[in-house]
N, C-alpha and C positions, 0 to 999 in steps of 0.2 A: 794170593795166599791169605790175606786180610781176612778178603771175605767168606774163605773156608774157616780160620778160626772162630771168623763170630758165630758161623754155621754149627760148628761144635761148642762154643760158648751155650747156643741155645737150646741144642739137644742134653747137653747135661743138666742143662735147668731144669727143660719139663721130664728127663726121665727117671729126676730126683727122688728116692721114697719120700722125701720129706717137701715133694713138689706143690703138694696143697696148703700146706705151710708155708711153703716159700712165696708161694702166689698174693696168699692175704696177708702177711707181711709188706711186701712190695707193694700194694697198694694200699695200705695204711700208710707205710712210709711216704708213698708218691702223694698223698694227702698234707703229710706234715711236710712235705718238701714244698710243696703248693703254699700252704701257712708262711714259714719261715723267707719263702721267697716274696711274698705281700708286704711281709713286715720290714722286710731289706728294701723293696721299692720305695715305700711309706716315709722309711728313715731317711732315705736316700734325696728325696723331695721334701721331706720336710728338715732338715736337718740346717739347710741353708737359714731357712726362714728363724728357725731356735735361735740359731745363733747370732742372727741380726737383733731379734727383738734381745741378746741379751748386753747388746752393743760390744760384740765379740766381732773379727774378722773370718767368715768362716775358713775360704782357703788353709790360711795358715792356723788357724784352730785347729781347722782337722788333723794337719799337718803333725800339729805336736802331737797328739795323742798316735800316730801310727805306729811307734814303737811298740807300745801296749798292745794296739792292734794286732800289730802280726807275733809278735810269742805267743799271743792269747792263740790265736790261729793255728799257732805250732803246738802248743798245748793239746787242743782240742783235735790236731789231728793224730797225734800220740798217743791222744786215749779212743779216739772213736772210728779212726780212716782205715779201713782195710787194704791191707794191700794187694791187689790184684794179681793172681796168679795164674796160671796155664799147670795144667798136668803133664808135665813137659817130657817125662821119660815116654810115652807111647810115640811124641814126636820128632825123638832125636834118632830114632831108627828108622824113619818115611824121610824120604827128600825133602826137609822142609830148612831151610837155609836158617843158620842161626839168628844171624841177623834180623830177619825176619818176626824169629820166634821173641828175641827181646824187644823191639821196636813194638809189636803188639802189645806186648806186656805193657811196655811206660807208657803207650799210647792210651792205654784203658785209665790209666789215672788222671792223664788230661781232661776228660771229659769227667771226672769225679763230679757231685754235686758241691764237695769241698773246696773247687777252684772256682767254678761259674757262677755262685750265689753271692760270691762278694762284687762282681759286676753288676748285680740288681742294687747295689747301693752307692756304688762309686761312678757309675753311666748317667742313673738319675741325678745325681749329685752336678756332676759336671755339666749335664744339659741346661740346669738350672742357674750353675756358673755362669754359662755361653749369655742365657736370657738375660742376666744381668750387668753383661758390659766385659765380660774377661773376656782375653783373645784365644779362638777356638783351637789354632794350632798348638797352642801352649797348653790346654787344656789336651786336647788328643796326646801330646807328650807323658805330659803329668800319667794321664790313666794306661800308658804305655810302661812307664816304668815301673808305677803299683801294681800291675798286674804282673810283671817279670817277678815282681819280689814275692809273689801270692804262690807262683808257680815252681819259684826258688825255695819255698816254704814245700810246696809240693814233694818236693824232688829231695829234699832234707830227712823229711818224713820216711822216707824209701829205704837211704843208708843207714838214719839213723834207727830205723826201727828195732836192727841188730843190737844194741847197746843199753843195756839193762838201767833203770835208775834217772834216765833223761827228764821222765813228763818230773819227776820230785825235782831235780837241776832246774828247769827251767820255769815250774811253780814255781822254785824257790828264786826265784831270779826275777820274776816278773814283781811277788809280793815284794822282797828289798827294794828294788828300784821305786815300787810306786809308795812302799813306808816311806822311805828318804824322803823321795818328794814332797811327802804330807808333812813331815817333820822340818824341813826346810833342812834338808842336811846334804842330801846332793839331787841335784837336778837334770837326768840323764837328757830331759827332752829341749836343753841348751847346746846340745850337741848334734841332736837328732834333727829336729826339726829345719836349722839352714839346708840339711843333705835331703827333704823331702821335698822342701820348698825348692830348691834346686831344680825339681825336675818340672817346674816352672816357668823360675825366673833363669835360667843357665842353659842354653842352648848344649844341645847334645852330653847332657847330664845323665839324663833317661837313658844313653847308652851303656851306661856302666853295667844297672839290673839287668841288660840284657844280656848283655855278655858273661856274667857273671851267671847265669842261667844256664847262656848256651854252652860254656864249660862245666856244668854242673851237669847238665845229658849227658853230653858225653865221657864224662867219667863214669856217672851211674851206667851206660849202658856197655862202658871197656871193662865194666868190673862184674857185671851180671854175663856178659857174655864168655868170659874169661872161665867163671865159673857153671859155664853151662855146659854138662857132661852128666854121663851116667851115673859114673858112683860117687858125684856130687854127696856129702853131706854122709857117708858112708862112715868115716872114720872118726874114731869117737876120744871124745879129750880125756886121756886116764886120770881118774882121782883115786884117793885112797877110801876105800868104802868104812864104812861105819854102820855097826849094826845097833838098833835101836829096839828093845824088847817090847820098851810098856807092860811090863808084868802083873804092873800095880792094876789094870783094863781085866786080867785073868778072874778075877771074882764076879763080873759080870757077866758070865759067860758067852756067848752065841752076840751077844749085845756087844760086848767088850773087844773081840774079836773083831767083827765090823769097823767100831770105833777107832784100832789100832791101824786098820789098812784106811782109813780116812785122812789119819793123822798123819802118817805117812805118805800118804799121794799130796796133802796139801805141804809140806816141809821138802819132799822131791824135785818138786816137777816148777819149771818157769809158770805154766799156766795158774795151775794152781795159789803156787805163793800170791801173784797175784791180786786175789779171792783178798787176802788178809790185807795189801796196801788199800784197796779198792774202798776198804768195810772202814782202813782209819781217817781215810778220806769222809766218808759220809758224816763218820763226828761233826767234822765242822758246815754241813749242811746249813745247821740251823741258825748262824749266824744270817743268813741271808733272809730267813723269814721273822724271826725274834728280835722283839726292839722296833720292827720296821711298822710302822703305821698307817703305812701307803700302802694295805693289803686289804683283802676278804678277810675276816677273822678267824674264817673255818680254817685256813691256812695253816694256822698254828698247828692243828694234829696235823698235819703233813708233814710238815720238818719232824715232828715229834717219834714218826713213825721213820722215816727218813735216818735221823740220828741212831735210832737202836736197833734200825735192821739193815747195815750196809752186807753184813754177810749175809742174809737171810736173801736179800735181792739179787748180790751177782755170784754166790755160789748155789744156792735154792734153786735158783734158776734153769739151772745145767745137771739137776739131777734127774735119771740115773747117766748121766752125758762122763760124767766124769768117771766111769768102771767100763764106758763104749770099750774101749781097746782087750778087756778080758772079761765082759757080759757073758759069751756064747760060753766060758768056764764057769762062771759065774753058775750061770740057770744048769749047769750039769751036776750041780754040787746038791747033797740034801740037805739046804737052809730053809728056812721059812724065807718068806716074803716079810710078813712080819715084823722078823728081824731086822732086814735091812731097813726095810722102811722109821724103824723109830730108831735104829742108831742115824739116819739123817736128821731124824727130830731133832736126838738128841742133842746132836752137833751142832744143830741151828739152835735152840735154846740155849747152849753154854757161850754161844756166841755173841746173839742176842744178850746175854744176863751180861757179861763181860764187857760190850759196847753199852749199856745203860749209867753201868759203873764208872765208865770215865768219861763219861757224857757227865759227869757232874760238874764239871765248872760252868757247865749252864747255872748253876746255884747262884751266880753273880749275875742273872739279872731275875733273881726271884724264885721262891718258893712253887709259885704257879707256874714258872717257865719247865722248871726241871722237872714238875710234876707232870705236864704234857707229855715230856718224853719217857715216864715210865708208862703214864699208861698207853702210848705208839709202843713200849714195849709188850705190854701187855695183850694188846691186841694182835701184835706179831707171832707171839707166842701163841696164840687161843685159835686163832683166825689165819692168821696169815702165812704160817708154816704148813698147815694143811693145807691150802692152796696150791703151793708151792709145789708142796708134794704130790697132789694130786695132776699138776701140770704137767709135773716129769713123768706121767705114763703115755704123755702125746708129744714126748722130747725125743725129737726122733733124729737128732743132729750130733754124729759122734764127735770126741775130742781127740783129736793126736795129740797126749801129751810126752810124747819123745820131743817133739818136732820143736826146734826151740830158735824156729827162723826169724822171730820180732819180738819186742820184748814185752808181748804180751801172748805172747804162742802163736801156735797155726790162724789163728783166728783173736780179733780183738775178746782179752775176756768181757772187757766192759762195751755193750755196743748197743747201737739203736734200738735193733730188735728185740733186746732183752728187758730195756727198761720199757718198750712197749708191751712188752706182755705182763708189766708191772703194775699196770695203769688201771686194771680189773679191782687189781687187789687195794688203792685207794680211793676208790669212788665212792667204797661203803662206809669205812668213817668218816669220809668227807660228810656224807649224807647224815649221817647219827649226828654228828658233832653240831653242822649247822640246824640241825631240827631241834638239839637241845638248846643252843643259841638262842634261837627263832622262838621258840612256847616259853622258855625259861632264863637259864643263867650258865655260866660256864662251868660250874658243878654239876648240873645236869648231863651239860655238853661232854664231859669229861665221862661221866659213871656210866653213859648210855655207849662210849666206847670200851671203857673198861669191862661194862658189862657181856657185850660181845666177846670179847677175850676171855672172858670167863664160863661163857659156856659154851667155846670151842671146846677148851681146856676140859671141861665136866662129861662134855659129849666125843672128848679122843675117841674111846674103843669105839665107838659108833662108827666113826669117820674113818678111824683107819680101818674099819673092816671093807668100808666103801671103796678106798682107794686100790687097798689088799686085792678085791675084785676086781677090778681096774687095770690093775698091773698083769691080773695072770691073761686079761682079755688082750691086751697089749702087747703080752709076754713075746711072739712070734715075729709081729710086725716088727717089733723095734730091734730084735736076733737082726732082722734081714736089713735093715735100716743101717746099725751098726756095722753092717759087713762093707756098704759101701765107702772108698776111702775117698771118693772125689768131691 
C-alpha cells in the first residue's frame, strides 16, 4: 500500500498545471538544501575545535545552548514545514485500511529535510568527540536522545499547527528566556543543561526523549485517524456575522470596489491575516543587518528593502493566488484588468507607506540608517511592486482560504518557495547600491536606488500596460490551474 501512495504522490506532481514550476523550484530548493547541509557539516567539525581554542568545554557548551536550539527549531518549523497531506477523500472509498492512510502521512514528515539536516551537525560533532577521547557508547546515546527531541519537535509541529498565535508564544518565549539570561535575571540553561548532559553522563537517560516521542506518535496518529472520515471538517463553527461596508472606498469607484473585497479577504480568512503578522515581523528584519559591522556594506539596502516591504513579499507574492477560489467569476464579470491590477498596487503601496512609518525607530541608530529604509521603500514601490505583479500572471498555485487546517492555512503562507522567488527582485539594488559604493559614496549608493524607484513609479502606465497584456495571455491557463484543488 506504501508503495501505491508514493505512486500517486508522483503522478500528482508531474500532472500539476503548475508542474513546471513545481520542477524548478525543487531543484532550486535541492541546491539550497545542498548549501545549508555543507554549512551544518562545517559547523558540525568545526565547532569542537571553536570551542576548544576558546577554552570552553564543548560537550557541555553545546549542551547549554540546546534549549535555544530546539524552540528555535520549533520556531522555524511553524513558520516554514508543511504539513504533508494525502487527498484522502478519493481514498477512503477504495480498500485502503486507515491505518495505513495515516501512518503514510506521519511517515512523510520523518524524512522531512527539517528532521535529517540537524544530523549533518550533531554526527560530525560527535565523531569528532569520539577522535578526542570521549566514550563512543555514551556518545551514540547522547545523539539518540537529541534526535528523539528533534523528532518530538517534529511531531509538536503536526498538532500544533492547529493553534493560532504559537510561532508569536514561542518567539516570545525564546526572546525572554535569552533577555533574562543577558541581563543576569534568570538563567533557564541551569536547569536545562544537567538534563542534556544527562544523556551522557546517566545511563539510560536518553530513554526518556524516546519515550516521550514514542507516546507522542501515537497520540498524533489516535487523533488523525480518529478523525479520518468523509465529512471530516464539514461542519462549520457559527459566529455572529458582521457586515462591513467601506463606503468611505465608493468614491473611487471600479478601484475602490476592488480594494473593499481585498480588505475583506485579508481581515476574514486565517490565511490572509497572516499576510499582516508576517509584514510586522519584517520591521524587525533590520536589526540583524544595522549596527552589524561584520557584513558586506551593500547589505544595508537589503534590510532596508526587507523592513518596508514585508507585505509587498508574502502577500505580493500570492497574487492573483488570493481571488483563485472565485477567479472563474471573477474573469466573467466586465472589469478591466486594469482595475484589479492597480487596486493590488495600490494595496501594496499603502502597505509599504504604513511599514516605512513605523520602521522609524530605526531613527535610534541614525539618520542614514532610517534613510536606507525609505529609499528600500522607495524602490519597493517604483520597482518592486511591478515585479510582483507581473509574477502573479505565472502564479499558478490556487489558495484554499476556507481551509483553516494550520495556523497558517492549507499551505505555509510564509515558505521557501516564496521568498525564493524574491531573490530576483534584490539582486538589482544590491548591484546599484554596491556600484555606488564601489565608484563613489553612500549618497551615490543610496540615489542610484532611489532613482530606480523613481522611474518605475514615472514609467507605471507603461508597465502596467505590459503586465495588463500578460495577464489577458495568462487569462485561460491560470482559469484551468485554479480549477485544480490538489
Amino acid at each position: 500500500m506504501i508503495k501505491k501512495f508514493i505512486y500517486l504522490e508522483w503522478k500528482a506532481f508531474i500532472r500539476s498545471a503548475s508542474f513546471g514550476k513545481n520542477l524548478t523550484m525543487k531543484i532550486i530548493i535541492g541546491f539550497l538544501m545542498i548549501y545549508f547541509s555543507l554549512i551544518f557539516i562545517g559547523m558540525g567539525v568545526g565547532a569542537f575545535y571553536i570551542l576548544k581554542d576558546m577554552k570552553l568545554e564543548p560537550l557541555r557548551t553545546v549542551n547549554r545552548f540546546l534549549i535555544y536550539y530546539f524552540l528555535f527549531d520549533l520556531i522555524v518549523r511553524l513558520l516554514l514545514q508543511s504539513i504533508p497531506v494525502l487527498n484522502i477523500k478519493p481514498l477512503l472509498v477504495l480498500p485502503f485500511k486507515k491505518p495505513t492512510i495515516v501512518h503514510f502521512s506521519l511517515g512523510k514528515t520523518v524524512l522531512s529535510f527539517f528532521n535529517w539536516v540537524h544530523a549533518l551537525f550533531f554526527i560530525p560533532f560527535s565523531v569528532v568527540l569520539i577522535l578526542n577521547g570521549y566514550d563512543v557508547v555514551e556518545i551514540v546515546f547522547w545523539n539518540l536522545g537529541i534526535m528523539a527531541i528533534i523528532y518530538i519537535n517534529n511531531f509538536l509541529n503536526i498538532i500544533l499547527s492547529n493553534i493560532d498565535k504559537l510561532f508569536a508564544l514561542f518567539a516570545a518565549l525564546i526572546i525572554a528566556l535569552a533577555g533574562a539570561q543577558y541581563y543576569k535575571l534568570f538563567d533557564v540553561t541551569v536547569f536545562t543543561t544537567p538534563f542534556f548532559q544527562g544523556f551522557y553522563d546517566i545511563d539510560g537517560l536518553f530513554l526518556i526523549p524516546i519515550l516521550v516521542l514514542a507516546g507522542l506518535y501515537a497520540f498524533t496518529f489516535k487523533y488523525f485517524k480518529a478523525n479520518l472520515y468523509l465529512d471530516a471538517g464539514l461542519s462549520v463553527k457559527q459566529d455572529i456575522a458582521a457586515t462591513e461596508n467601506f463606503s468611505w472606498l465608493n468614491q473611487f469607484g471600479t478601484l475602490g470596489t476592488f480594494l473593499k473585497n481585498d480588505i475583506k479577504l485579508i481581515k476574514r480568512n486565517k490565511r490572509s491575516k497572516t499576510t499582516i503578522f508576517m509584514s510586522v515581523l519584517f520591521l524587525f528584519y533590520g536589526f540583524i543587518f544595522f549596527g552589524n559591522s561584520h557584513q558586506p556594506a551593500a547589505m544595508q539596502i537589503f534590510a532596508g528593502i526587507f523592513v518596508s516591504g514585508g507585505f509587498l513579499f508574502v502577500f505580493g507574492q500570492f497574487v492573483p493566488s488570493w481571488d483563485s477560489s472565485y477567479y472563474q467569476l471573477l474573469m466573467t464579470q466586465n472589469v478591466p484588468y486594469r482595475g484589479y491590477i492597480t487596486s493590488k498596487w495600490w494595496l501594496i503601496v499603502i502597505a509599504t507607506f504604513i511599514s516605512t512609518i513605523l520602521a522609524s525607530f530605526y531613527l535610534l541608530y541614525g539618520w542614514e540608517t532610517y534613510l536606507t529604509i525609505v529609499v528600500g521603500a522607495i524602490y519597493n514601490i517604483g520597482v518592486n511592486s511591478h515585479l510582483v505583479l507581473l509574477g502573479g500572471a505565472f502564479t499558478k498555485t490556487p489558495i484554499d482560504l476556507s481551509n483553516a487546517g494550520g495556523a497558517f492555512g492549507d499551505k505555509k503562507a510564509f515558505n521557501v518557495s516564496a521568498m525564493l522567488l524574491s531573490l530576483p527582485k534584490i539582486f538589482l539594488p544590491l548591484l546599484l547600491y554596491w556600484l555606488g559604493l564601489h565608484f563613489a559614496d553612500k549618497t551615490v549608493a543610496l540615489s542610484l536606488v532611489a532613482g530606480a524607484g523613481v522611474l518605475g513609479f514615472i514609467f507605471k502606465e507603461k508597465v502596467f500596460s505590459l503586465i495588463e497584456k500578460r495577464y489577458k495571455i495568462e487569462k485561460y491557463s491560470t482559469i484551468s490551474a485554479y480549477k485544480q484543488k490538489n
